[in-house]
C-alpha positions in Angstrom: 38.4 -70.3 11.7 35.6 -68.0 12.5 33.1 -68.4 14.8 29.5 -67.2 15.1 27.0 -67.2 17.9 23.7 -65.5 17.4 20.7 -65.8 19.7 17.6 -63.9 19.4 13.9 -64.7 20.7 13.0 -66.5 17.6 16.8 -69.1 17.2 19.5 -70.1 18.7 22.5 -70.5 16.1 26.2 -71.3 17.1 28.6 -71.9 13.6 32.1 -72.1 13.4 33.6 -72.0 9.6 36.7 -72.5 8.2 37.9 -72.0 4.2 39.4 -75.2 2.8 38.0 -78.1 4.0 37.0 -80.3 6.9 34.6 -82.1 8.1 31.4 -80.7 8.5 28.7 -81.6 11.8 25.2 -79.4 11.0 22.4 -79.9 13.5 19.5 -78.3 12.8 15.3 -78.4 12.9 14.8 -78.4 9.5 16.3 -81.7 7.5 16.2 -79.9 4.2 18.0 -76.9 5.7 20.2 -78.9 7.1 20.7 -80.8 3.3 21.3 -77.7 2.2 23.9 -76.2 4.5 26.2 -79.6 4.4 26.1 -79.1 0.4 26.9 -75.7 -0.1 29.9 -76.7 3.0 31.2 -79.4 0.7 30.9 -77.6 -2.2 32.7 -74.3 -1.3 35.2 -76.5 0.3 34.5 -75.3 3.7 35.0 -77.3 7.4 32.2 -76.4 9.0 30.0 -76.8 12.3 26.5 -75.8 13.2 24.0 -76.2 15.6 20.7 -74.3 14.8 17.5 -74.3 16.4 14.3 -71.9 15.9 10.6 -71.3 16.0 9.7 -71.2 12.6 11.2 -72.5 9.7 11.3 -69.2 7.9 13.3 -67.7 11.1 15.5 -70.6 11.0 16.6 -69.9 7.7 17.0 -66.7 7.4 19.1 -66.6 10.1 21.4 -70.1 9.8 22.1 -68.0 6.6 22.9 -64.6 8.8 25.4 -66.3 10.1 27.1 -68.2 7.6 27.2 -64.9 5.8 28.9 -63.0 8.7 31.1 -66.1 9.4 32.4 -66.7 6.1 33.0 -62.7 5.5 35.5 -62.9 8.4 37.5 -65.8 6.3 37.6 -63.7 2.7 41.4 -63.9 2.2 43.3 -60.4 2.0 44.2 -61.7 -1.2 41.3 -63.8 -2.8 40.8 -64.6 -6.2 37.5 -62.8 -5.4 35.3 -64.0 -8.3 33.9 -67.2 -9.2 31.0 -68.9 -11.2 29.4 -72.1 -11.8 27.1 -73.8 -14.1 25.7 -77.1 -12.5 23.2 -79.3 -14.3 20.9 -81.2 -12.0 18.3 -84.0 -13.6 16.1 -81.7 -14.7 17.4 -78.3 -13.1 20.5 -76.1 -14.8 21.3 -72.9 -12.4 24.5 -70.4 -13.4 25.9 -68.5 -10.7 28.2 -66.0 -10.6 29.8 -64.1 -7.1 32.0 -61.1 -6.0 33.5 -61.8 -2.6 34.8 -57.8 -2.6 32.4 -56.1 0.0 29.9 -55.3 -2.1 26.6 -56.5 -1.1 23.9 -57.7 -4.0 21.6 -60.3 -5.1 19.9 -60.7 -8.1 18.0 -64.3 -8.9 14.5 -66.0 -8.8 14.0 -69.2 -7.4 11.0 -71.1 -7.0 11.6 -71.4 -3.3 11.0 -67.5 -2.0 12.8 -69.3 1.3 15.8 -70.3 0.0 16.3 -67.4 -2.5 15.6 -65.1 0.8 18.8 -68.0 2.3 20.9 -67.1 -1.0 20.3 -62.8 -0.3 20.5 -63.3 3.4 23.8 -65.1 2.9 25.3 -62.7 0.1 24.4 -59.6 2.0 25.8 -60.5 5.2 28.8 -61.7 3.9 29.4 -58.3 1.7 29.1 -60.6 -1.4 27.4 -59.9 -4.7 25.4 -63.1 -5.9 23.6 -63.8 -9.3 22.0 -67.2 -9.5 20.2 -67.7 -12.7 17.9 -70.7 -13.2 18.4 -71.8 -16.7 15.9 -74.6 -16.8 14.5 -76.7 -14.2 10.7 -77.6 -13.2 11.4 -79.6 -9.8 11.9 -77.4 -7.1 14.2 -79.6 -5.2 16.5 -80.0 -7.9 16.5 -76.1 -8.9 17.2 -75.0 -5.2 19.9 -77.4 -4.7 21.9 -76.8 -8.2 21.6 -73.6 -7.0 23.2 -73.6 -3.4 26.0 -75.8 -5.6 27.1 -73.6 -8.0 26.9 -70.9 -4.9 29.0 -73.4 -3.2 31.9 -74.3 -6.7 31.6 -70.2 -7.3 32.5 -69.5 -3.5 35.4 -72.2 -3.5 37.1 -70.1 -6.8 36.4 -66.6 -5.0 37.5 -67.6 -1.8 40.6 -69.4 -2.8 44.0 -67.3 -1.8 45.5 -65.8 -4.8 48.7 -63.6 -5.1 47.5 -60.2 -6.2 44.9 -58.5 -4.6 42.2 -58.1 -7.3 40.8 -54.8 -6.5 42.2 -51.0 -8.4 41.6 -49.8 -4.9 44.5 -52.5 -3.3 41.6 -54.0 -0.6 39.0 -56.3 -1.0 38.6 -58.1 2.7 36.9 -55.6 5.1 38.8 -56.1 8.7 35.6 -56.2 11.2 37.8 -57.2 14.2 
């Protein structure tokens, strides 16, 4: 399990993740943030806790995301699958996503939130992830941001799942931090 505490002048953000399940407690100030973090938990298969509080919802965000990113790069197995990707249809919404938990930091994607497509970057740079969400089709923005976080969440799960090879020409993917 990996735990998290990061306090500036603008939040306050304690998290503690772990990779393959549990039950998840997220406290925050934003409701759809906190939607949104319990869903991409549950679908990554992830036990999770956070408490999260900020000034402005944009600082909230971002960093709730900081640290989920730095968190869940401490938990990249030594030997994880490393990719994964996910199509998920929602009503009217249908987002591909496709991610590279091997240290490599990217995003590429448009949503039609510029807050939570700055969550999805914040997250995949921080963890050392490379992230491409695609938005196939979708006109509420609801329903498009939260097909997105997930596939994030199904194409985390496959990456992050222990394998028994490492899948890397260079024999590493996890970066040791500690």
């Amino acid at each position: 399990m990996s735990k998290i505490r990061r306090e500036t002048r603008e939040t306050r953000i304690v998290a503690a993740v772990r990779i393959g399940g549990g039950a998840s407690r997220v406290r925050t100030d934003d409701a759809f943030l906190a939607h949104m973090v319990e869903t991409l938990a549950r679908y990554a298969g992830l036990g999770l806790t956070l408490r999260a509080s900020g000034d402005l919802r944009h600082h909230l965000v971002e960093d709730v995301a900081i640290s989920l990113g730095l968190a869940l790069a401490d938990e990249v197995p030594e030997r994880a699958q490393r990719y994964g990707h996910a199509v998920v249809p929602m009503d009217d919404a249908l987002v591909g996503v496709a991610v590279d938990v091997g240290g490599r930091a990217y995003f590429a994607g448009r949503l039609p939130s510029r807050l939570y497509e700055h969550f999805l970057r914040s997250l995949a740079f921080t963890m050392g992830a490379t992230l491409h969400v695609r938005v196939l089709r979708g006109r509420d923005r609801h329903h498009v941001v939260e097909a997105a976080v997930k596939a994030t969440g199904l194409a985390l799960r496959q990456a992050l799942e222990a394998g028994e090879i490492v899948f890397s020409t260079k024999g590493a993917v996890r970066v040791v931090r500690r």
